[in-house]
C-alpha positions in Angstrom: -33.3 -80.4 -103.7 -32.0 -77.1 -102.9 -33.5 -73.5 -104.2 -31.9 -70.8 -103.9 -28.9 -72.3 -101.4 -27.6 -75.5 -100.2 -28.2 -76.0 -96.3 -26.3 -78.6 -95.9 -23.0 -81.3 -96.7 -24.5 -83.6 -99.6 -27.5 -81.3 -100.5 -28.5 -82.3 -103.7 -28.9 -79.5 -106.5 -29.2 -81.3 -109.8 -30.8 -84.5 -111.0 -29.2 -86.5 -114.5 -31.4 -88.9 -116.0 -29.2 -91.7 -117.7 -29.9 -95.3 -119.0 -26.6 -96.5 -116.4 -25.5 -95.5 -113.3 -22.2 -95.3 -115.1 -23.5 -92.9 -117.6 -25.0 -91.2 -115.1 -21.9 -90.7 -112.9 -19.8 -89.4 -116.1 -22.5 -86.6 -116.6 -22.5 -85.6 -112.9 -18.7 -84.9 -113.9 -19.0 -82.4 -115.9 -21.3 -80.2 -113.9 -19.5 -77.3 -112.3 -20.8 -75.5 -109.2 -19.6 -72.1 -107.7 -20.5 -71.9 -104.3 -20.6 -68.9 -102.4 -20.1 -69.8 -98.7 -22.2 -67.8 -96.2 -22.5 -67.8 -92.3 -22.7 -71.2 -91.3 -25.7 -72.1 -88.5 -24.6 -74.8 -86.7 -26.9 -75.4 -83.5 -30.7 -74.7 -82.6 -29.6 -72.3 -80.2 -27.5 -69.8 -82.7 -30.3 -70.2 -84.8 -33.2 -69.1 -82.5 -30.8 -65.9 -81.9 -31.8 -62.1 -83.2 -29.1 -61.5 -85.7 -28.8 -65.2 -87.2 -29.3 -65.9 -90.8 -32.3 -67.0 -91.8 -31.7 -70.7 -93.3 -35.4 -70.5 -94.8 -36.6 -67.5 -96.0 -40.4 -68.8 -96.7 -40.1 -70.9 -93.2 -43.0 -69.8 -90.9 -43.3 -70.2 -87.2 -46.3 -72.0 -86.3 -47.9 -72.9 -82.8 -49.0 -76.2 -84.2 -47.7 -79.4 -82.9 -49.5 -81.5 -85.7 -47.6 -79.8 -88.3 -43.8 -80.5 -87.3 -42.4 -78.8 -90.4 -43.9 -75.6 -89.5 -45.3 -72.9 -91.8 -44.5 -72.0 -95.4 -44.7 -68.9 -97.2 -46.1 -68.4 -100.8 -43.2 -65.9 -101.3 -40.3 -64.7 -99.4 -41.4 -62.9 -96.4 -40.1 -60.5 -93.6 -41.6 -63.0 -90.9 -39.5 -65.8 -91.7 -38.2 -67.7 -88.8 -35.9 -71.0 -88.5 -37.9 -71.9 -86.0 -40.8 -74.1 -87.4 -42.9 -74.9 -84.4 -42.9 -73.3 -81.0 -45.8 -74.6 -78.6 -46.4 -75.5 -74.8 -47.8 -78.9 -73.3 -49.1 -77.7 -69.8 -50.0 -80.5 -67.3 -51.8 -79.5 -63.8 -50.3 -76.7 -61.4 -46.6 -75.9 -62.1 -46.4 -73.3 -59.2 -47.6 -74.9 -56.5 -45.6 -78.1 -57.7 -42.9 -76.3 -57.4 -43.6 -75.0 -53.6 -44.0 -78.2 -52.3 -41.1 -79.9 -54.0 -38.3 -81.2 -51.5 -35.6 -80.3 -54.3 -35.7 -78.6 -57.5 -33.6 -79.4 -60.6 -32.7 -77.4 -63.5 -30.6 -78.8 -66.1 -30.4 -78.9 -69.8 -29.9 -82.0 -71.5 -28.8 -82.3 -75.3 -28.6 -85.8 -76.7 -26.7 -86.9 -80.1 -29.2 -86.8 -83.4 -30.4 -90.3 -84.7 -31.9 -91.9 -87.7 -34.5 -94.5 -88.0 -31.8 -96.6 -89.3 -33.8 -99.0 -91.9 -32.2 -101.2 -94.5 -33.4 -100.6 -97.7 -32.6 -97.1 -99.1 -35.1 -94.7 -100.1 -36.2 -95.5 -104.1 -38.6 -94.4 -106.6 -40.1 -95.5 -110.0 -41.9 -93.1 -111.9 -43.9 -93.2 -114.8 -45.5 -89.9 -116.5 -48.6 -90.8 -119.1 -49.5 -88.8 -122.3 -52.6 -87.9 -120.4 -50.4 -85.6 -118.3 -51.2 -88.5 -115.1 -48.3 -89.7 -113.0 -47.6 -93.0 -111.1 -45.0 -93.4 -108.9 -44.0 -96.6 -107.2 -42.0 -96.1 -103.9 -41.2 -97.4 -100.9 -42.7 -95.5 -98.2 -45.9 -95.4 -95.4 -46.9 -92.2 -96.1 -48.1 -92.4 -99.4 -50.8 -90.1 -99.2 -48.3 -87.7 -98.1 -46.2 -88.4 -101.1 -49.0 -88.2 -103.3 -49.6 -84.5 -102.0 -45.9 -83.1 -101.7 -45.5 -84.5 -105.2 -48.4 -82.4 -106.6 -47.7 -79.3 -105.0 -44.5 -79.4 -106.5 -44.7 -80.4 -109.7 -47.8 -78.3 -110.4 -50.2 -81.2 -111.0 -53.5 -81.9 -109.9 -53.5 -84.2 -106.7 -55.9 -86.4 -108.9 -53.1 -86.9 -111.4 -50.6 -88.6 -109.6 -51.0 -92.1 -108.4 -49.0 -93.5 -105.5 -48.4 -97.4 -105.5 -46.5 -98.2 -102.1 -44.3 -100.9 -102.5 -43.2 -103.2 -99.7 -40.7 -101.2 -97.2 -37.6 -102.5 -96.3 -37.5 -100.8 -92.9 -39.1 -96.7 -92.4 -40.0 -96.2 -89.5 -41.3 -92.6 -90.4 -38.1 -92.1 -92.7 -40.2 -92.3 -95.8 -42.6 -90.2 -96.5 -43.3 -88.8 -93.3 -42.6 -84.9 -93.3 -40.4 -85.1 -96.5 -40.6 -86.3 -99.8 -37.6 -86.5 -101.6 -36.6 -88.7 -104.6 -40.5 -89.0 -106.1 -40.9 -85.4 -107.5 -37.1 -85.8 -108.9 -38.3 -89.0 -110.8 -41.3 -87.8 -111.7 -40.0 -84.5 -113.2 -37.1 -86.7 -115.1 -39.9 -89.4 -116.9 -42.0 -86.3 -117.8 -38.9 -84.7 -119.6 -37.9 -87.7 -120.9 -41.3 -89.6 -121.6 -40.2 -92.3 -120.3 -40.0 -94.3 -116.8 -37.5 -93.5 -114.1 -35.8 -95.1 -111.4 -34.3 -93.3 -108.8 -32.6 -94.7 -106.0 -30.9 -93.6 -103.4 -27.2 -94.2 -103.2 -26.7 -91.3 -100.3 -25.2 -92.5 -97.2 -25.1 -89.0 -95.5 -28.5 -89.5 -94.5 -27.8 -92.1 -91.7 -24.2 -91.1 -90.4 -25.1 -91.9 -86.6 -26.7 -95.4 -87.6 -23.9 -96.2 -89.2 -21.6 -95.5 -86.1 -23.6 -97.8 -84.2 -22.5 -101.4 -82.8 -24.1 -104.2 -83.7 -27.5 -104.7 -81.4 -28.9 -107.9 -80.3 -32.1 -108.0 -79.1 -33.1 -110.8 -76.5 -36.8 -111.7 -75.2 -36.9 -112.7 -72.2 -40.3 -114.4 -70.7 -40.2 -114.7 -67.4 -38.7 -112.8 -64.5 -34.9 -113.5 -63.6 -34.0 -113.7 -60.0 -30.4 -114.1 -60.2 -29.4 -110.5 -62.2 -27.7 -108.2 -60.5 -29.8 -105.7 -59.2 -32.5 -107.5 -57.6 -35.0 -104.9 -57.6 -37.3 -105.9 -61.1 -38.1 -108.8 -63.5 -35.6 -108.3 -66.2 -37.4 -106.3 -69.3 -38.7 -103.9 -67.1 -38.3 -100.5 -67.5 -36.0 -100.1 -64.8 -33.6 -102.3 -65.8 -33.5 -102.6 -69.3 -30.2 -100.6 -70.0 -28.6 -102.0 -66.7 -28.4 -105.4 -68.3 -27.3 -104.2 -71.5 -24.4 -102.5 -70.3 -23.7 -105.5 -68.4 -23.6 -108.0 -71.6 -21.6 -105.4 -73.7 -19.1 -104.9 -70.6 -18.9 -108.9 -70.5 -18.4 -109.0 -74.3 -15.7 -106.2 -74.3 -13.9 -108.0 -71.6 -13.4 -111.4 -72.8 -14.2 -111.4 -76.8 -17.6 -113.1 -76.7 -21.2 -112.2 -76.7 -23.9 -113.6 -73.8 -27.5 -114.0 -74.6 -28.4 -116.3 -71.7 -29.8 -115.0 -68.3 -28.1 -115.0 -65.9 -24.3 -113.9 -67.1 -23.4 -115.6 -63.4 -19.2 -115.8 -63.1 -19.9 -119.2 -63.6 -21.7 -118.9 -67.0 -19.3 -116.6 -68.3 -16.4 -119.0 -67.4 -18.3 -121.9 -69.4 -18.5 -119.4 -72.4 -14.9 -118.9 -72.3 -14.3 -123.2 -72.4 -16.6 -123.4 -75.2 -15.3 -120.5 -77.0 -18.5 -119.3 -78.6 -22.1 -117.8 -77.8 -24.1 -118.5 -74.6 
């Protein structure tokens, strides 16, 4: 949830406990927010410049790659950085490789920003006991990890709260993994309350790019196929995995109808068409 600031569209700032979603939704009505609106940051590279606003002022710069979400201050500090991690991966003689390289290329290359795309939204049930002990059912991987983040914010002893993972619906490192955030919210809500809370997820901003996606289907193919287009590798090799997916959405834009069958010959694409359905 956000502090001081929100840092982004849909950044949550309160949390309602209600016996309905309905009731739930009435109260969220009647909370009014004043935002101030500061200097937007809208790419890495603005960021990483001298005179951008700082989006996190405890955010530390480590040199770590095992901690991806970088440092984090007790207190606000003048050393905060939005950069989180910056390190080097270093492989063999980069000088020489470059003086006995035919051709050199620089580019940058910037690709769109993805989810992991699961089902099942994130959810949490939380229970607080009279002996100041939590337990929190949820549906992620990382446990543990929700099991610290959850104590370190709520002020507890990591030996008071009790993570029960449920079974996932899809995660994928979306759960758990470098963020926790509906199991404090419940937790905090059953131990105002004293009793057990339910929160689930009804956000949708948090997969905008899946959701843009076509449908995917996902063929396994067993054995090499010498009549595909290329000629140069067994389909499902590296090479030529995207090849032959462009192919079958290229087919299926064409003429309507989807091919799953090796090879999408003219001849196999024409018998699709007479049949009118899936090959």
């Amino acid at each position: 949830m956000a502090r001081e600031k929100v840092l982004y569209r849909g950044h949550a700032l309160a949390a309602v406990a209600a016996t309905s979603a309905h009731i739930a939704e009435q109260a969220l009505s009647l909370i009014d927010v004043d935002y101030e609106v500061l200097g937007p940051v809208l790419n890495a590279d603005d960021a990483m410049k001298d005179d951008a606003p700082i989006l996190h002022e405890r955010l530390l710069t480590l040199a770590d790659p095992a901690l991806r979400p970088g440092g984090w201050g007790a207190t606000d500090t003048e050393n905060a950085s939005n950069v989180a991690n910056r390190f080097q991966f270093t492989m063999g003689d980069i000088e020489k490789g470059f003086q006995e390289a035919d051709v050199i290329v620089d580019r940058e290359f910037h690709t769109k920003p993805v989810h992991q795309g699961y089902i099942e939204p994130h959810s949490a049930t939380a229970l607080w006991s009279t002996d100041d002990s939590v337990t929190i059912w949820c549906s992620s991987q990382g446990h543990f990890a929700v099991r610290d983040h959850t104590s370190l914010i709520l002020g507890v002893p990591v030996s008071h709260v009790k993570i029960v993972p449920m079974e996932i619906g899809g995660g994928f490192g979306g759960k758990g993994q470098g963020g926790v955030y509906l199991e404090p919210v419940a937790a905090a809500l059953s131990r105002k309350t004293g009793q057990p809370m339910m929160n689930s997820s009804f956000l949708d901003y948090r997969m905008p790019t899946s959701l843009d996606l076509p449908m995917i289907d996902t063929v396994i193919v067993e054995v090499a196929n010498p009549g595909h287009p290329y000629g140069v590798r067994g389909t499902g090799e590296v090479p030529l995995v995207p090849p032959m997916a462009a192919i079958a959405n290229a087919i299926s834009n064409a003429i309507g109808v989807r091919m799953t069958s090796l090879p999408m010959t003219p001849g196999s694409v024409l018998e699709t068409l007479w049949e009118g359905g899936n090959a």
